[in-house]
C-alpha positions as CSV (number, residue, x, y, z in Angstrom):
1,X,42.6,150.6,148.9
2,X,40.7,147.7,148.2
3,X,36.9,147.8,148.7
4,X,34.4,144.7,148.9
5,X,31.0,144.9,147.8
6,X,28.6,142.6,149.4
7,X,26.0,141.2,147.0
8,X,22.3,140.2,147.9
9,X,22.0,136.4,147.1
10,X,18.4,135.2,147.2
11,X,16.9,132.0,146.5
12,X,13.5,131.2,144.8
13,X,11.2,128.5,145.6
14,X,13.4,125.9,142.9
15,X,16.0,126.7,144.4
16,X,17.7,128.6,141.8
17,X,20.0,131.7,143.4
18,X,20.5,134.9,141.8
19,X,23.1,137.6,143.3
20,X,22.1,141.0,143.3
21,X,18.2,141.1,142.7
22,X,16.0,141.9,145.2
23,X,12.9,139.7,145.8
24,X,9.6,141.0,143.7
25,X,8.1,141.6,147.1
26,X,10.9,143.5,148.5
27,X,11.2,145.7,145.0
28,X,7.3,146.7,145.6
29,X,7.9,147.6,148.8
30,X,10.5,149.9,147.9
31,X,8.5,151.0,145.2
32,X,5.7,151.8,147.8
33,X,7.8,153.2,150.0
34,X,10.0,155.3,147.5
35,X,6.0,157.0,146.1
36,X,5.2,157.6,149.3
37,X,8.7,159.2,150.6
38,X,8.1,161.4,146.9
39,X,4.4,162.3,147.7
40,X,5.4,163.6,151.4
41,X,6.6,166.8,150.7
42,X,3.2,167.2,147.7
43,X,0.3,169.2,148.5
44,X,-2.6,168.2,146.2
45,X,-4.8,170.8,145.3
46,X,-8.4,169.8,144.0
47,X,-9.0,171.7,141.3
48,X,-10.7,175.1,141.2
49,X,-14.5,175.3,142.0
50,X,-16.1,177.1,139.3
51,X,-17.9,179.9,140.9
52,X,-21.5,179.9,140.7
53,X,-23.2,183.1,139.7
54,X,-26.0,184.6,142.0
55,X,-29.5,183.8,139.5
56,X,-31.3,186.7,138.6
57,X,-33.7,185.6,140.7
58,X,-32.2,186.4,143.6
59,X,-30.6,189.1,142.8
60,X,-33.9,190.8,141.7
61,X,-35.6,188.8,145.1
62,X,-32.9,191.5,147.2
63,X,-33.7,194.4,144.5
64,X,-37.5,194.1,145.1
65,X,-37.1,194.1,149.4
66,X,-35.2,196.8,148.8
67,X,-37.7,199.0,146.7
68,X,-40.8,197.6,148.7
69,X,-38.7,198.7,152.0
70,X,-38.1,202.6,149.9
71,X,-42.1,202.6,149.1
72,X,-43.2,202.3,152.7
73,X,-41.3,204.3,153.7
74,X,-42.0,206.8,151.3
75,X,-46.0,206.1,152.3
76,X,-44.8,206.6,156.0
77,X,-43.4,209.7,155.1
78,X,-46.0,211.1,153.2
79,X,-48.9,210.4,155.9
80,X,-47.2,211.1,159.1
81,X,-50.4,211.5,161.2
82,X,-52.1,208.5,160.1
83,X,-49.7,206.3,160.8
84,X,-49.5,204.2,164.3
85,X,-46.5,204.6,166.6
86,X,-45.4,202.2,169.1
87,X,-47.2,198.2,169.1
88,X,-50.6,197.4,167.6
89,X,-53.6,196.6,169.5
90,X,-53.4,192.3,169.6
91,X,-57.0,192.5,167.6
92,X,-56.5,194.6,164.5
93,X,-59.7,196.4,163.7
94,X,-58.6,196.0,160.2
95,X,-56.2,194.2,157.6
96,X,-56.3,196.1,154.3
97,X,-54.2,194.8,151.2
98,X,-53.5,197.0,148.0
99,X,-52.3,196.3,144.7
100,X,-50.6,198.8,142.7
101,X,-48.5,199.4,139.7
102,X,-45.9,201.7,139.1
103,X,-44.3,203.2,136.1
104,X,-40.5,203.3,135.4
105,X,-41.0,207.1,137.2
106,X,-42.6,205.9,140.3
107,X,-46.0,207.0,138.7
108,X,-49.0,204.9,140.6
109,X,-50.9,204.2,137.1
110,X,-53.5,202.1,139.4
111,X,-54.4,201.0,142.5
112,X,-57.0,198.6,144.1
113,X,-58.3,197.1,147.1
114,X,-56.9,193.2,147.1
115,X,-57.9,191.5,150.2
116,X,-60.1,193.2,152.7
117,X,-62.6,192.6,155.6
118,X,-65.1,194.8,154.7
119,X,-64.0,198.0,156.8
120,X,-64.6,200.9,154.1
121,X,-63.6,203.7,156.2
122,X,-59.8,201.7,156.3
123,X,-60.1,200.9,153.0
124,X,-60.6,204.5,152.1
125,X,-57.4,205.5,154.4
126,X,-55.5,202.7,152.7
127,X,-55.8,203.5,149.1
128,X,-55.4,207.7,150.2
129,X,-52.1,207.1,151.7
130,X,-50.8,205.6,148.6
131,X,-52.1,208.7,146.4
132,X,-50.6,211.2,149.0
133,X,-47.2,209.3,148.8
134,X,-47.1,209.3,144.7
135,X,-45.1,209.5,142.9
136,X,-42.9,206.9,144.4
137,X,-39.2,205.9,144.3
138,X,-38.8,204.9,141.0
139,X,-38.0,201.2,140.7
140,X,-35.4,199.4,139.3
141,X,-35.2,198.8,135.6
142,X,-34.8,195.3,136.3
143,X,-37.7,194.6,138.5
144,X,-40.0,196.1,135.4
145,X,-42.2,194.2,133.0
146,X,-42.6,194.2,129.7
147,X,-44.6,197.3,129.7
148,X,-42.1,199.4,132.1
149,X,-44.1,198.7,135.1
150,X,-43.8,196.8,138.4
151,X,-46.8,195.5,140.4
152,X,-46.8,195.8,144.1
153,X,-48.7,194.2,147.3
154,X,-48.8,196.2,150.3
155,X,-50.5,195.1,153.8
156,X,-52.3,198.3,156.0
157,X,-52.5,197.5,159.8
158,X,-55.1,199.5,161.2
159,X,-55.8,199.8,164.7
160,X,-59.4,200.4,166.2
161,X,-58.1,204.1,166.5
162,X,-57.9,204.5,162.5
163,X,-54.3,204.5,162.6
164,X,-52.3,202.2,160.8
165,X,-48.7,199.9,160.2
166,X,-47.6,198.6,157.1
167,X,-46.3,195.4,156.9
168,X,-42.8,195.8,156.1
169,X,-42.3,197.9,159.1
170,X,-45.1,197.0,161.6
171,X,-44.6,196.0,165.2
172,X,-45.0,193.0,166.7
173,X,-48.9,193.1,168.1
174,X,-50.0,193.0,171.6
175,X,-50.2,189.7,173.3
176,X,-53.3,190.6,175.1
177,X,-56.4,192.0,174.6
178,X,-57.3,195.3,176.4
């Protein structure tokens, strides 16, 4: 059987002829056409993320919620009829805030009145509470200093009543004045 192949002829701009070669502008177009044919059925994957590690920071941020959360209510706990159920009065009587450090047991090695208005009777109740909840959760190792110790801020809420709220777990106060 005889076959006959047909042959390209193409021209350049001198008019010389060539059979058989495809035009330069043709060839990149197959070219373009032949990558992007290739690349259809490729998936490109960017390359891994590195993960990026939680800082100490915050992971000790979380630990210390945790243990000031454990130390409330350990101080709730311990002082059961002191402490204020239901919402607080929209004028506090008093805002006491103590400072305290604990050892590696839980030990309270001191304590102190930090920020007060003056009320001695609720500063009085305050720093009680924290004796009668000792010795406390004991903290972390990584939360202590140097010295095996952690230093803590507490807020007492005290109603006119004498009763009190601590921060981490008071209510929302009254909107009005009664």
């Amino acid at each position: 059987m005889f076959t006959r192949t047909r042959h390209l002829r193409h021209c350049n701009e001198r008019g010389v002829c060539s059979v058989g070669e495809w035009p330069a502008h043709v060839r990149g177009m197959f070219l373009v056409a032949g990558l992007v044919i290739g690349m259809a059925g490729c998936t490109i994957t960017p390359p891994p993320r590195a993960s990026v590690p939680t800082p100490a920071a915050a992971i000790n941020s979380a630990t210390l919620d945790q243990y000031r959360d454990a130390v409330a209510r350990r101080i709730l706990e311990r002082n059961p009829s002191y402490v204020l159920r239901g919402t607080p009065q929209a004028m506090l009587r008093s805002l006491v805030v103590v400072s305290f450090t604990v050892d590696s047991n839980g030990r309270v090695l001191e304590s102190s009145v930090y920020r007060t208005n003056g009320d001695d009777e609720a500063e009085s109740t305050a720093l009680a509470s924290l004796r009668r909840a000792a010795p406390l959760p004991q903290p972390p190792g990584k939360l202590l200093n140097g010295r095996g110790q952690l230093e803590l801020f507490e807020d007492w809420l005290f109603n006119d009543n004498g009763k009190f709220q601590l921060r981490e777990f008071a209510s929302p106060q009254a909107q009005t004045i009664d």
